[in-house]
PyMOL Python script that loads the backbone (N, CA, C, O; Angstrom):
from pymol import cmd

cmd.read_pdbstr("""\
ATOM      1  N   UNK A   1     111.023  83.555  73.655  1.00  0.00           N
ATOM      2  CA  UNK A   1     111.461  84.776  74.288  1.00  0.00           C
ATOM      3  C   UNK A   1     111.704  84.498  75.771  1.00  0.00           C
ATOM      4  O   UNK A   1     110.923  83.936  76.538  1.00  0.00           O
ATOM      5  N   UNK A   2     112.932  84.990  76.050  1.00  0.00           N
ATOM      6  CA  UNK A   2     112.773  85.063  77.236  1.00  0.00           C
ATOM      7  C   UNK A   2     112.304  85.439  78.770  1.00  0.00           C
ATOM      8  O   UNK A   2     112.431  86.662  78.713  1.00  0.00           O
ATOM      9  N   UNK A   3     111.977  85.242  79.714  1.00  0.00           N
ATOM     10  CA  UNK A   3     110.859  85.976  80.704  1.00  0.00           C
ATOM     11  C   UNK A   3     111.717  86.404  81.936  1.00  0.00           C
ATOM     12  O   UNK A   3     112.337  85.462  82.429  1.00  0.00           O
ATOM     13  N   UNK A   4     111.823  87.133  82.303  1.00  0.00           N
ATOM     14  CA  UNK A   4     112.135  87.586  83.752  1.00  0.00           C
ATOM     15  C   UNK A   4     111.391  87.866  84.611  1.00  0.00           C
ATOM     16  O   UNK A   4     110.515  88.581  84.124  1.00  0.00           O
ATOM     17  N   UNK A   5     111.194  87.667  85.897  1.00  0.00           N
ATOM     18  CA  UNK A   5     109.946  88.114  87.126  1.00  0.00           C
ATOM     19  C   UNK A   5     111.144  89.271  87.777  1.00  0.00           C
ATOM     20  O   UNK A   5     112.259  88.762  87.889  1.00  0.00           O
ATOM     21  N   UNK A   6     111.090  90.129  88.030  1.00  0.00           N
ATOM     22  CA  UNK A   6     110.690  91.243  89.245  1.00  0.00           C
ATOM     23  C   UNK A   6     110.167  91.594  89.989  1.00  0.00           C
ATOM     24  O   UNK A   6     109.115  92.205  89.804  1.00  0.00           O
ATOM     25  N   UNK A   7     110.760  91.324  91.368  1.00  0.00           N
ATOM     26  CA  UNK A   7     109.664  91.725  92.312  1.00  0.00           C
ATOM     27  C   UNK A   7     110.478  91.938  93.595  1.00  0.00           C
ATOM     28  O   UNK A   7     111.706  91.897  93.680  1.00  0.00           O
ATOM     29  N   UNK A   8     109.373  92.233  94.830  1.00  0.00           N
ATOM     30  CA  UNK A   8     110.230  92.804  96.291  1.00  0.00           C
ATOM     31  C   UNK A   8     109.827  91.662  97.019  1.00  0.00           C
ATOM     32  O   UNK A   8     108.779  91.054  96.797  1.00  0.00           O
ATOM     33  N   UNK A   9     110.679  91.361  97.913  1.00  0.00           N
ATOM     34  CA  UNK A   9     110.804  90.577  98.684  1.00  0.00           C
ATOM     35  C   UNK A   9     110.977  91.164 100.250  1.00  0.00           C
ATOM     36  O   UNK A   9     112.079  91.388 100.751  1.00  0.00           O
ATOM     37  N   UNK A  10     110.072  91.311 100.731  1.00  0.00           N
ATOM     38  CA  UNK A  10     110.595  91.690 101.998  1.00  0.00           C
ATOM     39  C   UNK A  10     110.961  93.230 101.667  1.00  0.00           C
ATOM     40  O   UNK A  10     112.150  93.451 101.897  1.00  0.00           O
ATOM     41  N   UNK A  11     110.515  93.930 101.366  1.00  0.00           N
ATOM     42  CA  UNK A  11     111.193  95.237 101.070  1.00  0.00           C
ATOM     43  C   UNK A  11     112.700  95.147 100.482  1.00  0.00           C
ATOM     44  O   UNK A  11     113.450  96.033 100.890  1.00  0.00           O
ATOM     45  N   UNK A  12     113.284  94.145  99.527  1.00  0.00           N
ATOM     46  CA  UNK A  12     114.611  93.396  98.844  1.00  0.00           C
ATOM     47  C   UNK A  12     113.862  93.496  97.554  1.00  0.00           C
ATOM     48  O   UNK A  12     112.690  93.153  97.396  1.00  0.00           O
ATOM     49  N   UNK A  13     114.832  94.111  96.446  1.00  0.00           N
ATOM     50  CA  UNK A  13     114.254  94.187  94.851  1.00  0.00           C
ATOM     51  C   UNK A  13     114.969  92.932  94.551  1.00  0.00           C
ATOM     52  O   UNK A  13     115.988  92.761  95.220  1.00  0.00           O
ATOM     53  N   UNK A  14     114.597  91.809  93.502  1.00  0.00           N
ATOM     54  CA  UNK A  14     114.774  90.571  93.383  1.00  0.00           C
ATOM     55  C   UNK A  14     114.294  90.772  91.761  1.00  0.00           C
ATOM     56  O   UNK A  14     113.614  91.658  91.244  1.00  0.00           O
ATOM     57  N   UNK A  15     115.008  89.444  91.127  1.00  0.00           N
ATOM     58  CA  UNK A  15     114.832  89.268  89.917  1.00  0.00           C
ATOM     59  C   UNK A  15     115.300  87.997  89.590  1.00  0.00           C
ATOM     60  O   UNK A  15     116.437  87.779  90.007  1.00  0.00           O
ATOM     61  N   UNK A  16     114.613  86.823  88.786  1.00  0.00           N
ATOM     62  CA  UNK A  16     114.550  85.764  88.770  1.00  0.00           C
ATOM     63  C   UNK A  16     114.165  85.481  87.055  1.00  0.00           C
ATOM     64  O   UNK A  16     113.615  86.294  86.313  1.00  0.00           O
ATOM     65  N   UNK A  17     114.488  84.516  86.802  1.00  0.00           N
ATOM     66  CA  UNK A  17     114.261  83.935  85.669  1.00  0.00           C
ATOM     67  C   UNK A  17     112.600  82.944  85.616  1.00  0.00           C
ATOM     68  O   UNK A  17     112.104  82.277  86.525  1.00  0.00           O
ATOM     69  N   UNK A  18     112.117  83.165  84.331  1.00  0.00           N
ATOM     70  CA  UNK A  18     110.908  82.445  84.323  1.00  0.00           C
ATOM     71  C   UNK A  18     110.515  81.502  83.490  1.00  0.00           C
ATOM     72  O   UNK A  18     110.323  81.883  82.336  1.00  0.00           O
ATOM     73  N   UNK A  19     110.302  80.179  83.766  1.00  0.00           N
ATOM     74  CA  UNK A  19     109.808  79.086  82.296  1.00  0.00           C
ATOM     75  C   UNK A  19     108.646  78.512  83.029  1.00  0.00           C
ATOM     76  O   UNK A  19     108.648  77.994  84.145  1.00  0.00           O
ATOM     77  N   UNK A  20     107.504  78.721  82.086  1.00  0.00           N
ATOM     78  CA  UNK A  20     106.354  78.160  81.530  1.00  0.00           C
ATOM     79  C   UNK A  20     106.440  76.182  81.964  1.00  0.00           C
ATOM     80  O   UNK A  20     105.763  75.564  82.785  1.00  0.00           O
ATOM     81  N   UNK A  21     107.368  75.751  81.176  1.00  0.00           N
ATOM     82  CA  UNK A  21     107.336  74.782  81.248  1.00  0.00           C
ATOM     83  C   UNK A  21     107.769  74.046  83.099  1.00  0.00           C
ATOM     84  O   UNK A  21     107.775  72.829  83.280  1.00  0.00           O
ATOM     85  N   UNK A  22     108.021  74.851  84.019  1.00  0.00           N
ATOM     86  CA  UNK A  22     108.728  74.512  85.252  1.00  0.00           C
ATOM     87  C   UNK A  22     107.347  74.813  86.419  1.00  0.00           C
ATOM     88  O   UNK A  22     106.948  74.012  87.264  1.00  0.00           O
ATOM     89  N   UNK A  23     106.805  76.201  86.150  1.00  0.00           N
ATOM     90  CA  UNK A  23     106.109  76.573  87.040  1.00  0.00           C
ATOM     91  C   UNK A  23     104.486  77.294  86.164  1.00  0.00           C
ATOM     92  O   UNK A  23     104.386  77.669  84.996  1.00  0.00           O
ATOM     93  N   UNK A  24     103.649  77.280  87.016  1.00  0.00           N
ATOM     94  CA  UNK A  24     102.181  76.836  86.505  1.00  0.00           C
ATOM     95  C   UNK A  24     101.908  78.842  85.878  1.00  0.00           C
ATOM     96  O   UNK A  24     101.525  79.398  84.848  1.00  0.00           O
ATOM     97  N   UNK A  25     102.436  79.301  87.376  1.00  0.00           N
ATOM     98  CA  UNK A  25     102.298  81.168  86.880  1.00  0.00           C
ATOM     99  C   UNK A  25     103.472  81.990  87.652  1.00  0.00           C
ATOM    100  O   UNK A  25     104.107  81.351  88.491  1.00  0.00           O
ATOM    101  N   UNK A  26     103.734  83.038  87.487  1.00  0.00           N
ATOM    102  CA  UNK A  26     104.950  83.983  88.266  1.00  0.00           C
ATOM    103  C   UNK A  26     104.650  83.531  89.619  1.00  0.00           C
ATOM    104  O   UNK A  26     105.577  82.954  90.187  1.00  0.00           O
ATOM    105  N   UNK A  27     103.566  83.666  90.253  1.00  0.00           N
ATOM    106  CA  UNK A  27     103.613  83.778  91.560  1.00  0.00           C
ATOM    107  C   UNK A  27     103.918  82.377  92.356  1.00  0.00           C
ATOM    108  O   UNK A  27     104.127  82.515  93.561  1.00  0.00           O
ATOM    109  N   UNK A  28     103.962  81.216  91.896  1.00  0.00           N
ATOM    110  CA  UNK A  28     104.431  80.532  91.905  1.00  0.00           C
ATOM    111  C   UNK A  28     106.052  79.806  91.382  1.00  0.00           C
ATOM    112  O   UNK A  28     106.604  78.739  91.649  1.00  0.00           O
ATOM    113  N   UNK A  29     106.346  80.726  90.717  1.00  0.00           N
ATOM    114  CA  UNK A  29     108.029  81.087  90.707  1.00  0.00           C
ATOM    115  C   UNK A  29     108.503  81.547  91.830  1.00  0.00           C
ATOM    116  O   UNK A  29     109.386  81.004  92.494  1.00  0.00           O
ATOM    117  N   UNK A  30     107.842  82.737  92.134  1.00  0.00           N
ATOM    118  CA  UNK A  30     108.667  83.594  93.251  1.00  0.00           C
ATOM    119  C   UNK A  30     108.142  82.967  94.602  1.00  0.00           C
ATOM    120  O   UNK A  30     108.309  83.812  95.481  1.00  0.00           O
ATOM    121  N   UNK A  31     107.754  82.184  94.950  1.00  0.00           N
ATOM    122  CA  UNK A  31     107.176  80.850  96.125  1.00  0.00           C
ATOM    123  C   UNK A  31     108.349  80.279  96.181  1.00  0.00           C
ATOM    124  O   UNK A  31     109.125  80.265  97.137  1.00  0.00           O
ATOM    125  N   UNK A  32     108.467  79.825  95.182  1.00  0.00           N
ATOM    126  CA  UNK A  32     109.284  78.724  95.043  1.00  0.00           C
ATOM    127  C   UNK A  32     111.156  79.372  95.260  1.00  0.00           C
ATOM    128  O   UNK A  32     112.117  78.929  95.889  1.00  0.00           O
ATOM    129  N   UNK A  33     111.002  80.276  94.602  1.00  0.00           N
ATOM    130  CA  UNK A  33     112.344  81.091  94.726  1.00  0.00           C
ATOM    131  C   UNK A  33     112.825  81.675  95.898  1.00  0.00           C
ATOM    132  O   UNK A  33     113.847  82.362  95.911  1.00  0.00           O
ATOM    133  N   UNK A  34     112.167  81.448  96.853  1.00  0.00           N
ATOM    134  CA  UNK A  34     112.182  82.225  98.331  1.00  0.00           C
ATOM    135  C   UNK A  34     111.503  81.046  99.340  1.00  0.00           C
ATOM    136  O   UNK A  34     110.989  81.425 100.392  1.00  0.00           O
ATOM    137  N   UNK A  35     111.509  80.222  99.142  1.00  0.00           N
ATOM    138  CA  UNK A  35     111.659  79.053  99.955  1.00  0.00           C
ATOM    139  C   UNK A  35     109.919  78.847 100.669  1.00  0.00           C
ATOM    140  O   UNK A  35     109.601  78.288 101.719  1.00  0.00           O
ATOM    141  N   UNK A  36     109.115  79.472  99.728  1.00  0.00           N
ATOM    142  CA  UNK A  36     107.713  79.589 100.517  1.00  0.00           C
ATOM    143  C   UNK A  36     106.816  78.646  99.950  1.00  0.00           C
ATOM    144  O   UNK A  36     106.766  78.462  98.734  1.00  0.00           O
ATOM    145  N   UNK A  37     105.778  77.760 101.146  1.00  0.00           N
ATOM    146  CA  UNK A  37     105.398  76.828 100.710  1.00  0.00           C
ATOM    147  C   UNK A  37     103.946  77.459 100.554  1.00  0.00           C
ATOM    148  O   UNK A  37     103.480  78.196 101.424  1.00  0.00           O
ATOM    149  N   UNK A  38     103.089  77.043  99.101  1.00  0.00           N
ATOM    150  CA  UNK A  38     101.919  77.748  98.863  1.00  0.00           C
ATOM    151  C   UNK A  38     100.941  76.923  98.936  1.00  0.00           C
ATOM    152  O   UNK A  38      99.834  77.299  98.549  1.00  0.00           O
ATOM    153  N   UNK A  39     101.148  75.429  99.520  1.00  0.00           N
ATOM    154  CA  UNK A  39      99.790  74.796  99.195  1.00  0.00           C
ATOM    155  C   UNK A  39      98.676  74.681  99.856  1.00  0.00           C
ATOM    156  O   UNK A  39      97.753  73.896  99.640  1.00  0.00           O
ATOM    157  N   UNK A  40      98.777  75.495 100.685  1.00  0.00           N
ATOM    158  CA  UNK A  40      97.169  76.028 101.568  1.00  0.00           C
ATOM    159  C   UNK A  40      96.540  76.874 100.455  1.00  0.00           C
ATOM    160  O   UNK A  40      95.359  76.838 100.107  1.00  0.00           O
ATOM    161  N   UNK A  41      97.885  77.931  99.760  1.00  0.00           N
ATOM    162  CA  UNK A  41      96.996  79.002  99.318  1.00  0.00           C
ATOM    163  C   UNK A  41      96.616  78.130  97.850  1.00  0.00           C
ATOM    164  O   UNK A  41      95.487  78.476  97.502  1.00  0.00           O
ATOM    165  N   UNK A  42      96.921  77.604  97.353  1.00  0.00           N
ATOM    166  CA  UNK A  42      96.735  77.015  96.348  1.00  0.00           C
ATOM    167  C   UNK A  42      95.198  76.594  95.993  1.00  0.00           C
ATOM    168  O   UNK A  42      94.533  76.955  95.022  1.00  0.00           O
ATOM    169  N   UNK A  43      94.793  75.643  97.162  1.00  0.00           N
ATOM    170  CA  UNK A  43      93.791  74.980  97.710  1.00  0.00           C
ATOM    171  C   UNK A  43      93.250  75.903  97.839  1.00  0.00           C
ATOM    172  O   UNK A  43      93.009  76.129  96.653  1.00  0.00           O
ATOM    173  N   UNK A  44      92.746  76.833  98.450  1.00  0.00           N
ATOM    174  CA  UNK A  44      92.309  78.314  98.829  1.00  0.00           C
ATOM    175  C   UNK A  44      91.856  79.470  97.545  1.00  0.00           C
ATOM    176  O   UNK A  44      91.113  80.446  97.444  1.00  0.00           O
ATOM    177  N   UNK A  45      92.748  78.734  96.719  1.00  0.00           N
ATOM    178  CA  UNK A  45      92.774  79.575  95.060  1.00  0.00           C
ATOM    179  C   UNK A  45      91.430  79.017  94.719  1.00  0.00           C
ATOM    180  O   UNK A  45      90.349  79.582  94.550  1.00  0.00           O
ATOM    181  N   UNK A  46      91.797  77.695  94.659  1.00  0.00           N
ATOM    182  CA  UNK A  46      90.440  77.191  93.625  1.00  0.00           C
ATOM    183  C   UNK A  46      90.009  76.862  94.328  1.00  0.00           C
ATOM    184  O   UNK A  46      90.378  75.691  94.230  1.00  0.00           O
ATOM    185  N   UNK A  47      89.230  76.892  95.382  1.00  0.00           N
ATOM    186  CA  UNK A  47      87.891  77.051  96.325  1.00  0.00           C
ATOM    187  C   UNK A  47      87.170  78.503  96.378  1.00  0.00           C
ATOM    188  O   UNK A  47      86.006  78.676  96.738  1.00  0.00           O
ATOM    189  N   UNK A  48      88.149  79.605  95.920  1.00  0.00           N
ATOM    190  CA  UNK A  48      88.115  81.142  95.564  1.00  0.00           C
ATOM    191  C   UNK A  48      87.311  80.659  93.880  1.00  0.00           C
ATOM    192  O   UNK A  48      86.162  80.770  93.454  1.00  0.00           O
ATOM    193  N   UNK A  49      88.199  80.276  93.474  1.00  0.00           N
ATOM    194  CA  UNK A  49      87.577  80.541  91.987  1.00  0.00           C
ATOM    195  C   UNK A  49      86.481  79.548  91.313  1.00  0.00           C
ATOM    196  O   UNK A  49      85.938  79.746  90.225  1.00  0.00           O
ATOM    197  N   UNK A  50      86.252  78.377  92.226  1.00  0.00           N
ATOM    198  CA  UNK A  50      84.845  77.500  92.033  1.00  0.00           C
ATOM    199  C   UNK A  50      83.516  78.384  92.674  1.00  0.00           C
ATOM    200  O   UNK A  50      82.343  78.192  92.353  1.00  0.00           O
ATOM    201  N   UNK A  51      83.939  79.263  93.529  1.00  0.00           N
ATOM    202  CA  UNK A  51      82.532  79.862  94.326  1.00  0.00           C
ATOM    203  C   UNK A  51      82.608  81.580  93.699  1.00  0.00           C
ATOM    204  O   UNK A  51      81.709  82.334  94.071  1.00  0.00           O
ATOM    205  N   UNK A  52      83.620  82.089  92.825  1.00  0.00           N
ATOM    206  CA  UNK A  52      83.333  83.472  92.495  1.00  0.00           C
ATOM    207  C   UNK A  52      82.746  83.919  91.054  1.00  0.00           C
ATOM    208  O   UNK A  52      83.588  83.627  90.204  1.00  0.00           O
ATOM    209  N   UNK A  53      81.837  84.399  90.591  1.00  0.00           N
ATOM    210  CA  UNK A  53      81.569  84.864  89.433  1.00  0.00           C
ATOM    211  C   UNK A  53      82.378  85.324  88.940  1.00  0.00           C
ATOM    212  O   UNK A  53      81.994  85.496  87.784  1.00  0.00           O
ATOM    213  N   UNK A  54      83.565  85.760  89.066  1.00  0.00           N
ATOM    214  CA  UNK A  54      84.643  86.416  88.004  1.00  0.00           C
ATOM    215  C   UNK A  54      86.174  86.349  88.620  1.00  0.00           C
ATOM    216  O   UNK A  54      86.430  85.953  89.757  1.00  0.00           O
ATOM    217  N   UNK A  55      87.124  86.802  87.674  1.00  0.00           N
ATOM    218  CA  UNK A  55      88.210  86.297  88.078  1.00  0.00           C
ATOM    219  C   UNK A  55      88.697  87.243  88.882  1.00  0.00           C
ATOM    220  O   UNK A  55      89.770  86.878  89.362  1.00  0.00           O
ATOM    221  N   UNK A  56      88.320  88.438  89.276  1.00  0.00           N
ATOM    222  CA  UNK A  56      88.607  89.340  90.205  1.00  0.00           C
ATOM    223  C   UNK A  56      88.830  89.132  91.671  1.00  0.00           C
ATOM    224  O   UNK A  56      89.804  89.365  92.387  1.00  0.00           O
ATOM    225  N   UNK A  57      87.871  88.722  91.867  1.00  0.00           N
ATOM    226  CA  UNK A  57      87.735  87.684  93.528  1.00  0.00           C
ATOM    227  C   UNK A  57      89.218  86.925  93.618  1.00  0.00           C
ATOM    228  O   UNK A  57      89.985  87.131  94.558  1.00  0.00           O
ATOM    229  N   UNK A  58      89.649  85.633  92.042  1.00  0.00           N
ATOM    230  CA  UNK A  58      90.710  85.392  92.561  1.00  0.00           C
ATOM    231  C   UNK A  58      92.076  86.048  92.557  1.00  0.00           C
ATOM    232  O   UNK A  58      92.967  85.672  93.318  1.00  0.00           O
ATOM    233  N   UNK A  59      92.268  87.309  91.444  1.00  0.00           N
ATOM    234  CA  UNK A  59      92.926  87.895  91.524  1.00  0.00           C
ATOM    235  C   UNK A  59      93.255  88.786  92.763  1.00  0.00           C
ATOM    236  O   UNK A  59      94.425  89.069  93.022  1.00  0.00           O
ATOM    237  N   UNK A  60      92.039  89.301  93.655  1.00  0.00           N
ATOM    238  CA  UNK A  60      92.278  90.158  94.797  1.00  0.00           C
ATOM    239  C   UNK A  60      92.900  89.157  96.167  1.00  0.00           C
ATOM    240  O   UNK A  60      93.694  89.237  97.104  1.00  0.00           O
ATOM    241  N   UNK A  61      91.837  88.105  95.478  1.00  0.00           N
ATOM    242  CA  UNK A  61      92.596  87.029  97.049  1.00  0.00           C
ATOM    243  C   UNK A  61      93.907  86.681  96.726  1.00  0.00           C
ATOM    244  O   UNK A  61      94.599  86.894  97.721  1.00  0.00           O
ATOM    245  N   UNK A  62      94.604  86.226  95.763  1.00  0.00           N
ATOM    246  CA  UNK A  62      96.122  86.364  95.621  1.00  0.00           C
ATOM    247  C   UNK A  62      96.786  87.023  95.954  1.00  0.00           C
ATOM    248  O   UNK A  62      97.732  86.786  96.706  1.00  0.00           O
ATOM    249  N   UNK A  63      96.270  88.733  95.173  1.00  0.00           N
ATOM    250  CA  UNK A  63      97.530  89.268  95.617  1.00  0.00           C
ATOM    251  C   UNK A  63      97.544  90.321  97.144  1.00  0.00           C
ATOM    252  O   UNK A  63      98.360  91.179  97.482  1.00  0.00           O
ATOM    253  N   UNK A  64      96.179  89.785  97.896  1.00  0.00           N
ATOM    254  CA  UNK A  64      96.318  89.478  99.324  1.00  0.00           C
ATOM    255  C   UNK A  64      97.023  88.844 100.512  1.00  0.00           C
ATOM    256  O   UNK A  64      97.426  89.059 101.655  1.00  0.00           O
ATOM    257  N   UNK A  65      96.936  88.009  99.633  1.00  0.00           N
ATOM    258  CA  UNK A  65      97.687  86.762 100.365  1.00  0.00           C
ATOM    259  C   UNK A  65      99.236  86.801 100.126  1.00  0.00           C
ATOM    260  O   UNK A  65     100.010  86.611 101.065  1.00  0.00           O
ATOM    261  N   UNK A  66      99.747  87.093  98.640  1.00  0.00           N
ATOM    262  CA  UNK A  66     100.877  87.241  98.414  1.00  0.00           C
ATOM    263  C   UNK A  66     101.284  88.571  99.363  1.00  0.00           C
ATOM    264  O   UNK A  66     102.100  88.390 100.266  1.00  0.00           O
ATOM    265  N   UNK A  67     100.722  89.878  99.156  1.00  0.00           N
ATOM    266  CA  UNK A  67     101.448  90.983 100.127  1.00  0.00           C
ATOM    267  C   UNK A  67     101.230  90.329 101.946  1.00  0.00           C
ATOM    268  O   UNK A  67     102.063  90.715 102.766  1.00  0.00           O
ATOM    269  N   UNK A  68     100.453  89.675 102.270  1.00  0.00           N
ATOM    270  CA  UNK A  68     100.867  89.072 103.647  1.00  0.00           C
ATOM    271  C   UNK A  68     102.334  88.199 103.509  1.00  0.00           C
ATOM    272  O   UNK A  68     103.294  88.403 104.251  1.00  0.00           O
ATOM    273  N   UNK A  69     102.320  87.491 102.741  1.00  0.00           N
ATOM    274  CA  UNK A  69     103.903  86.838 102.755  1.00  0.00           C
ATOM    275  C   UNK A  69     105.216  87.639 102.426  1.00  0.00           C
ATOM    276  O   UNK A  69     106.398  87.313 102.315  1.00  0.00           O
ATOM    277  N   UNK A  70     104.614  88.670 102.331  1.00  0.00           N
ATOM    278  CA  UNK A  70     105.836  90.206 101.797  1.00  0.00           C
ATOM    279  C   UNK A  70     106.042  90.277 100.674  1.00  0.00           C
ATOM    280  O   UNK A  70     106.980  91.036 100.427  1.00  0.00           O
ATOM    281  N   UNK A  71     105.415  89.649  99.496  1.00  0.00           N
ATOM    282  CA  UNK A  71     105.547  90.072  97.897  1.00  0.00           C
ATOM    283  C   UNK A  71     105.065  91.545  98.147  1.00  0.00           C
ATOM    284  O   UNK A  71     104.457  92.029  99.102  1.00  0.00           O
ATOM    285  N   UNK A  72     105.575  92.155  96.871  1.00  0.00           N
ATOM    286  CA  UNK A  72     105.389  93.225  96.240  1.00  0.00           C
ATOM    287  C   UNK A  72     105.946  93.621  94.792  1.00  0.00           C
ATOM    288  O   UNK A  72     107.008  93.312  94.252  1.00  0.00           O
ATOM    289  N   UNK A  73     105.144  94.211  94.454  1.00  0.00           N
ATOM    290  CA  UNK A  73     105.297  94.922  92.718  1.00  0.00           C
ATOM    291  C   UNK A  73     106.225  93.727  91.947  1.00  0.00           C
ATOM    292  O   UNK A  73     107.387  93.722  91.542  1.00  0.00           O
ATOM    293  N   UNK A  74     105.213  92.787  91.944  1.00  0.00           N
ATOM    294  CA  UNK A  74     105.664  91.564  90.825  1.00  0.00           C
ATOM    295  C   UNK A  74     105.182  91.912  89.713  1.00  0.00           C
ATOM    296  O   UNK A  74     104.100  92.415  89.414  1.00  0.00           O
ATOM    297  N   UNK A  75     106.466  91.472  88.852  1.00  0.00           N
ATOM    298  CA  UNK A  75     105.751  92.013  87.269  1.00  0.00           C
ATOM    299  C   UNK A  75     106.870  91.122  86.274  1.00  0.00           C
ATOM    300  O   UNK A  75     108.029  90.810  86.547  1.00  0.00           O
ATOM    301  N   UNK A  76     106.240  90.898  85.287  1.00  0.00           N
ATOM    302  CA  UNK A  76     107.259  90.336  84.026  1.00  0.00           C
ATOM    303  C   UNK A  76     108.209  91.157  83.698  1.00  0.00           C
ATOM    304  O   UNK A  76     107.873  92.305  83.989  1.00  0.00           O
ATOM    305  N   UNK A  77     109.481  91.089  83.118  1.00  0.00           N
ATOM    306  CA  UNK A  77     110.395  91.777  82.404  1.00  0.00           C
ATOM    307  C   UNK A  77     110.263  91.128  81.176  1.00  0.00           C
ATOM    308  O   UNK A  77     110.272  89.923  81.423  1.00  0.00           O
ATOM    309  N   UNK A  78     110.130  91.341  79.834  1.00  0.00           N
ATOM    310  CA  UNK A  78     110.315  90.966  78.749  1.00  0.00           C
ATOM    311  C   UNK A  78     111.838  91.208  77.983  1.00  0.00           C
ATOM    312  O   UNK A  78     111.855  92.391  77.641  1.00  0.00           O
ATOM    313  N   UNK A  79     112.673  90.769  77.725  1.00  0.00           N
ATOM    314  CA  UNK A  79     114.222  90.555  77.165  1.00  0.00           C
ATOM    315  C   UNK A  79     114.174  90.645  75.675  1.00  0.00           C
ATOM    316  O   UNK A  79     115.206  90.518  75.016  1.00  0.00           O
TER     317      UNK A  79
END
""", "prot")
cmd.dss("prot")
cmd.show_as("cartoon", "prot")
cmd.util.cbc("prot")
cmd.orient("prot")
């Protein structure tokens, strides 16, 4: 099936194509699709998720970090 990402860019509605096999998760699609380099936050991820009891911690620090770089309302489209 095919995947689509949706999302804002800068206050810009955007839509991109998605494969599994290219990129690890969405938010790392749309990094990559907008010319943004993530490997501080990356590093930052799993130093988040070796020291947190649950995956919440890394979910909130993501999509922290992502709305500082101007993401917004990322979401799958299913086709």
């Amino acid at each position: 099936m095919a995947r689509r990402i949706q999302y804002t860019f800068k206050n810009k509605a955007k839509e991109i194509n998605f494969a599994n096999d290219k990129y690890h998760d969405m938010f790392e699609a749309i990094a990559a699709a907008e010319g943004v380099d993530i490997r501080d936050y990356v590093k930052m991820e799993q130093a988040v998720a070796m020291t947190s009891k649950g995956s919440a911690a890394v979910r909130n620090f993501r999509d922290q970090y992502f709305a500082k770089l101007g993401f917004s309302n990322v979401k799958f489209i299913k086709e």
